[in-house]
N, C-alpha and C positions, 0 to 999 in steps of 0.2 A: 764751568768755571771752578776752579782749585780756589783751596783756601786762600783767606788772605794775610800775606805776609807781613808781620807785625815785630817791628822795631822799639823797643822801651830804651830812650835816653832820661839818665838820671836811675839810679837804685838806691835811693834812699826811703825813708818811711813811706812814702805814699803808694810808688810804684808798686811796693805789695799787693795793695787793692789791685791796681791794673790786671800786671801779673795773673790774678787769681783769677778774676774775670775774664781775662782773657783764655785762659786754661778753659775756663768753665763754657766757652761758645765754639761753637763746633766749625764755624766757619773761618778761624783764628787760628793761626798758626804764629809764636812767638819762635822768630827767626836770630835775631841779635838784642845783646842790652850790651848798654854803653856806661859807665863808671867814667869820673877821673881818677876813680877809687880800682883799681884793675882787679886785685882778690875779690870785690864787694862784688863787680860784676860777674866774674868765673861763678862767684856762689850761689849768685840767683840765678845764671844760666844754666847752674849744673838741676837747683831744683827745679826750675820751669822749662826744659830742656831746647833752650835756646841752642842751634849749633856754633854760634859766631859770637862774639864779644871785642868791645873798642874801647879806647881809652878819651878818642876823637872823636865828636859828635858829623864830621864831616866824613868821615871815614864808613863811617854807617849810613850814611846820605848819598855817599858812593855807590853802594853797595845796590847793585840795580835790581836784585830780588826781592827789595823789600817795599810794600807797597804804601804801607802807613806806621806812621809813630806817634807813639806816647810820649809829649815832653814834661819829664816828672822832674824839673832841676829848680835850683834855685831861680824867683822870680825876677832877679836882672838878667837873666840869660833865656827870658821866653820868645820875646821881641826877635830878637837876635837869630834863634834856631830854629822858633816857626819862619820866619823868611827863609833862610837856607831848604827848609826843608821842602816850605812850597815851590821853591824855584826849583827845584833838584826832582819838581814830579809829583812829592808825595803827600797823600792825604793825612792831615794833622789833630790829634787832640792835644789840645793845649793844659794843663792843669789851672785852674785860675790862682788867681789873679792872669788874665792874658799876659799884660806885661805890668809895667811903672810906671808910666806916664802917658798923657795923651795921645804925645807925638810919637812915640812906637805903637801904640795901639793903632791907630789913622795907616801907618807906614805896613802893619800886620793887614791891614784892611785891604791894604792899596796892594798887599802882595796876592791875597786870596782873589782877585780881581784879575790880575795879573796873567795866574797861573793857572784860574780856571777849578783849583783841588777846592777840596771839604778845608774849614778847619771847625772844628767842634772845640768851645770853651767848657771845662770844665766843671761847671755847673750841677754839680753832682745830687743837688738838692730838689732842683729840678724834674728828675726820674725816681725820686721815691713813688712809692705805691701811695703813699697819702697825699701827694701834693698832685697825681691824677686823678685823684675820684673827686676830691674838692675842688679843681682845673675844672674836671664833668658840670659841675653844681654852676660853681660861676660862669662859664660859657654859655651853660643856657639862660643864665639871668634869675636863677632863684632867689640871688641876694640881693639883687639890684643891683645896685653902680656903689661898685666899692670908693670911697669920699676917705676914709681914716685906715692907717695898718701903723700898728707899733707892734716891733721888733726888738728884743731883750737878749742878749749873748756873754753874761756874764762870768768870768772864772774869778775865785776868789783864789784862787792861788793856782797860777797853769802859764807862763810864760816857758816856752818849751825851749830859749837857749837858743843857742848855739847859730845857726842864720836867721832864724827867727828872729833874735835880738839884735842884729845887725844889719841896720838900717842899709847899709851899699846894696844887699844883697838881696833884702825883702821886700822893700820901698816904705818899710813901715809895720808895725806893732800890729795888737788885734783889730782896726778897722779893715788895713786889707788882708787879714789874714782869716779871720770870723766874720764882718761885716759884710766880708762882699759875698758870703752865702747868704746872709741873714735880707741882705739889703735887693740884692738879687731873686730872691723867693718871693718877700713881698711886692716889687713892682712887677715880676711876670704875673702874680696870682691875682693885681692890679690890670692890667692889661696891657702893660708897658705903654705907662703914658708918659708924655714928654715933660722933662723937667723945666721947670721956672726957674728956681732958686732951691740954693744950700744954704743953709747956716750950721757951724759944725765949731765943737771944742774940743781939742787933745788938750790928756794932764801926763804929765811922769814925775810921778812923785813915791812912789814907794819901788822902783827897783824888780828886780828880778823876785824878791825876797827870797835866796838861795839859805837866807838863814834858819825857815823853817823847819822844825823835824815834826814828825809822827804822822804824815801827810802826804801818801804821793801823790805823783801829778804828771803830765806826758813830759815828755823829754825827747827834745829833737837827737837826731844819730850821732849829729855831731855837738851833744849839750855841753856849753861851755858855759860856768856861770859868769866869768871875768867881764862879760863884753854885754853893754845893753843900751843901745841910745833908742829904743822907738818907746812911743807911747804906752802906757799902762789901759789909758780909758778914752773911750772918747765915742760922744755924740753928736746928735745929727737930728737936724727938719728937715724935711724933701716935699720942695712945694712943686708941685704940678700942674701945666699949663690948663688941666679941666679941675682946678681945684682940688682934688684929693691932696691928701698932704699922710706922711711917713716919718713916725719919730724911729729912732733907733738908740742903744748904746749897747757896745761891747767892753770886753775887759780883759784883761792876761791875769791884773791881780790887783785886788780891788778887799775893804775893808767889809766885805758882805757875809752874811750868816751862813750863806749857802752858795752853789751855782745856782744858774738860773739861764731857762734858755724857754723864751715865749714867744710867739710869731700870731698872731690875733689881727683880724678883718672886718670891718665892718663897714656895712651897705645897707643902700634905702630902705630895703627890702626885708634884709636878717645879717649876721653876721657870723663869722667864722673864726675858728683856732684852728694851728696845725701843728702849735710845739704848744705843755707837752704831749699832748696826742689831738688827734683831730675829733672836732667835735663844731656840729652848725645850728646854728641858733635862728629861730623862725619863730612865725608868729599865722596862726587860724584860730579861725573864728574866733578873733577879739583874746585870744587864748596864746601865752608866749609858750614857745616849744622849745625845751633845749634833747636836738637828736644827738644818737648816738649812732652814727654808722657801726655796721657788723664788715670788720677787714678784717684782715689778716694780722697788717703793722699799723697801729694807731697812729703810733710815731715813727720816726726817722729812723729805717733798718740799712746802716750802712752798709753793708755787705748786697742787701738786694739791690739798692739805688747804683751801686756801682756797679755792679751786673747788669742793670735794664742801661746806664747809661751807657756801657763798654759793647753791649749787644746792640743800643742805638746806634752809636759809634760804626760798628762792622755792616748793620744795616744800611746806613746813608753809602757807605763807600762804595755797596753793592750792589746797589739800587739808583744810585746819586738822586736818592732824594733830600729833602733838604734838611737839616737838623735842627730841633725846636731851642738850642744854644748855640746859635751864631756868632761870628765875628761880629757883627754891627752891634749885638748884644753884651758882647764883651765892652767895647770901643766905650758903649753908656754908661756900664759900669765902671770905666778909669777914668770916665770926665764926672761921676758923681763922687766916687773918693777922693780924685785928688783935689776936686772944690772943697769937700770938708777937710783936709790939712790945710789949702788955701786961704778957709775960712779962718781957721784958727791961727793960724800967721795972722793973719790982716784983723784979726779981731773983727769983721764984717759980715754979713749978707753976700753968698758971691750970685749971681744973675748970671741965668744961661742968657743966650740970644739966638 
């Protein structure tokens, strides 16, 4: 079996990760990247030595050499070119958010069924090195039956612009853009249990704040500060059908002293942290224990989490075994965000069935 040939749609910030990680597995071969931006693609194809470059995502879908792609584009157009792509043959990682709403998420499901391919949701959080050793811990039952997990993803100044801020294209501010990592980590490390009920508030009341100086902060490729209608803040209850229950709040830019990114578990038994670094809480002989694992990356090491997930990724394809970020995995996480925007339209309780 030859390498496998690997298609990157979208060259903006993200796909770098891909990109690199892809480079970095030996079974990977980057064959085409696709731009609507045509320089932006010639330049990542010249460094990652793509031979082929498109301006049309369809044109690469064509392309019968290539056996799997990376869709790294704006999140109204995931829905959209993961279909084409599974119908067209080829096995898919999706960046997350999967799509924008349910009914593309359901339709991305009904395509993966279809066509029989992979698609791998973008869940990047998922394959850190911390969030398997503490995966190890709860599966065997050390902590008991996780009942509470709150979730903290706060930027006090970080709305990155440009399609970020522009609700057409994103579906939304920092819940789908932070939240659904944050929100996604705790219910897999939960057990992915089924949801009851949302209750959720969005605010936008302070803006982009482009007015700040002395202070940077990321900035999308295309940072515009002119254009911002999605959300600043917004939280969330996540009640579940075996009782656990999941607070969360995120932020783009928020009146806070500091960032702030916490992800904390607890169970019958002991309870867990994994942001800012992992650390499991236990109790012998009448005696509370707070351990400290001896790893490598206490906390979230971007660069290896997307290496293990881009080598999970080449593995499932080649193997077709199944990937621990599914589409049906995705599908939950677009019907629990868009209940908390739901919620906060309707000022209500929204109830699964």
């Amino acid at each position: 079996m030859g390498t496998t040939k690997i298609g990157v749609i979208g060259a903006g910030s993200i796909s770098e990760s891909h990109l690199k990680a892809y480079r970095g597995n030996p079974d990977a071969e980057i064959a085409a990247i696709c731009d609507l931006n045509r320089e932006r693609a010639a330049r990542q194809a010249e460094k990652y030595g793509a031979a082929r470059t498109y301006t049309d995502y369809r044109e690469l879908l064509a392309d019968r050499e290539i056996d799997a792609v990376s869709i790294c584009t704006w999140n109204n157009t995931h829905a959209e070119i993961a279909i084409a792509a599974l119908d067209a043959g080829k096995h898919v990682l999706v960046e997350k958010p999967l799509c924008q709403t349910v009914g593309q998420a359901l339709q991305v499901e009904e395509a993966v069924r279809r066509s029989g391919k992979l698609l791998q949701v973008g869940f990047v959080r998922r394959y850190a090195d911390n969030t398997r050793v503490l995966k190890q811990f709860l599966d065997s039952g050390e902590l008991g039956e996780i009942y509470y997990a709150k979730a903290s993803c706060l930027r006090r100044l970080g709305n990155p612009g440009g399609w970020f801020a522009d609700k057409a294209r994103s579906g939304g501010g920092p819940l789908i853009d932070l939240g659904v990592h944050v929100i996604d980590l705790c219910w897999y490390l939960m057990g992915r249990p089924k949801v009851k009920s949302v209750s959720g508030n969005t605010y936008r009341r302070l803006g982009n704040r482009s007015n700040v100086k002395n202070l940077s902060f990321y900035k999308a490729a295309d940072y515009d500060a002119s254009r911002n209608d999605v959300e600043d803040l917004a939280n969330a209850l996540i009640r579940f059908e075996n009782g656990a229950s999941l607070m969360v709040d995120v932020s783009f830019t928020l009146h806070a002293k500091q960032d702030e990114l916490t992800i904390k578990l607890y169970g019958d038994k002991g309870g867990a942290e994994i942001e800012p670094e992992l650390a499991i809480v236990t109790e012998k002989h009448d005696t509370i224990l707070n351990v400290q694992p001896q790893v490598d990356n206490l906390s979230f090491d971007f660069g290896a989490a997307f290496q293990n997930e881009i080598d999970g990724f080449i593995d499932c394809v080649r193997s077709g075994k199944p990937t621990i970020s599914p589409v049906k995995d995705g599908v939950e996480l677009m019907k629990i965000l868009c209940a908390v925007y739901e919620s906060s339209e309707q000022g209500r309780e929204i109830s699964f069935h």
